[in-house]
Structure formats: C-alpha cells, structure tokens
N, C-alpha and C positions, 0 to 999 in steps of 0.2 A: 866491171859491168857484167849484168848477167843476162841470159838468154833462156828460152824456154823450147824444145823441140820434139821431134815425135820420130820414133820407128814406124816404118810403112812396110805393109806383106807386101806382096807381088802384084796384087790387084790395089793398091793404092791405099788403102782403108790404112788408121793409124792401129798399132797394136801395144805401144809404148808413147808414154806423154813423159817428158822430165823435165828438169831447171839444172843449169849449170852456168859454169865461165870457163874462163878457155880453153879447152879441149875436151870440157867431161863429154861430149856428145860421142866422143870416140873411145873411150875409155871403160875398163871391165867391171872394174870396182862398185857393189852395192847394188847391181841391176838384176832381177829377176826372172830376167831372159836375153837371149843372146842377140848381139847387136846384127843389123841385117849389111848387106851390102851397103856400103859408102851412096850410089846411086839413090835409098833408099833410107838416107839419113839427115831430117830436114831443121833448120832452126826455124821458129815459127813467129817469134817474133824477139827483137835482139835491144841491147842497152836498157834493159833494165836495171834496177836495184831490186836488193836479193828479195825487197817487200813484195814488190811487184813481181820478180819472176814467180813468186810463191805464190799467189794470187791468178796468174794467169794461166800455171800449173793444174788447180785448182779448179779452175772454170772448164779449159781443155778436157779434163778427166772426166768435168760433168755432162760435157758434152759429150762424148764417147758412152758413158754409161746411157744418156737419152737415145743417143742412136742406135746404139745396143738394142737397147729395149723396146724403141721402136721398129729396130727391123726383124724382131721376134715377133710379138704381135701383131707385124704384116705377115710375114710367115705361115705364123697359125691361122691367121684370116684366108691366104690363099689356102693353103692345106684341108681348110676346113672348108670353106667353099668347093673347092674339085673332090672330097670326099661325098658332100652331100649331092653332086649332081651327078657321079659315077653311079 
C-alpha cells in the first residue's frame, strides 16, 4: 500500500508533497530538500494504490501551487494598498 505525505516549516504550511510505502517518508534518497523534524512529518492520506498515491500527489501539489499564488497576490494587494495610502 501506498501513502502520500507532506513536509511542514515551523509555521505549519506544507513545503514538500510526496508518495511513498513503507518508510519513504523518512528516507533521503531522490528528495530535493531536506527532510524537517519527525514532529513535522505527516502522511496525508494512507492505503492507497501507487494509481491513487500518484493522483493525490498531483492534486496536493496543485493545491500548494494555488495557495502559493494566492498568497502572493494577497500580498501585493495589501502592499499595494498601505503604498498608495502612505
């Protein structure tokens, strides 16, 4: 069975999405950045099949990319607002 999980900063927000089975969540091999604290190591959703971990992978990451992007564009909205009323 596979599973799909996330690294989390300090402030909670995910900064890694992956898909594994039994141990990859803890494991060095193929990852792009370093793994955080055990505390801050979550599976996100478990027993899948590798179709499904790949797929729910997939959607996770798109989700991170929208929130991304929408918390830039809040960003520049406030930024741009306390510019123009300074």
């Amino acid at each position: 069975m596979y599973y799909t999980y996330a690294y989390l900063r300090e402030d909670g927000t995910p900064y890694y999405i992956g898909k594994g089975s039994g141990d990859r969540i803890n494991k060095n091999h193929g990852r792009p950045c370093n793994k955080p604290p055990l505390d801050r190591r979550i599976k996100l959703k478990t027993n899948l099949t590798e179709e499904e971990s790949f797929r729910h992978e997939e959607y996770m990451i798109a989700c991170m990319v929208v929130w991304t992007w929408e918390l830039v564009f809040f960003i520049i909205k406030v930024m741009g607002a306390k510019e123009k009323v300074v």
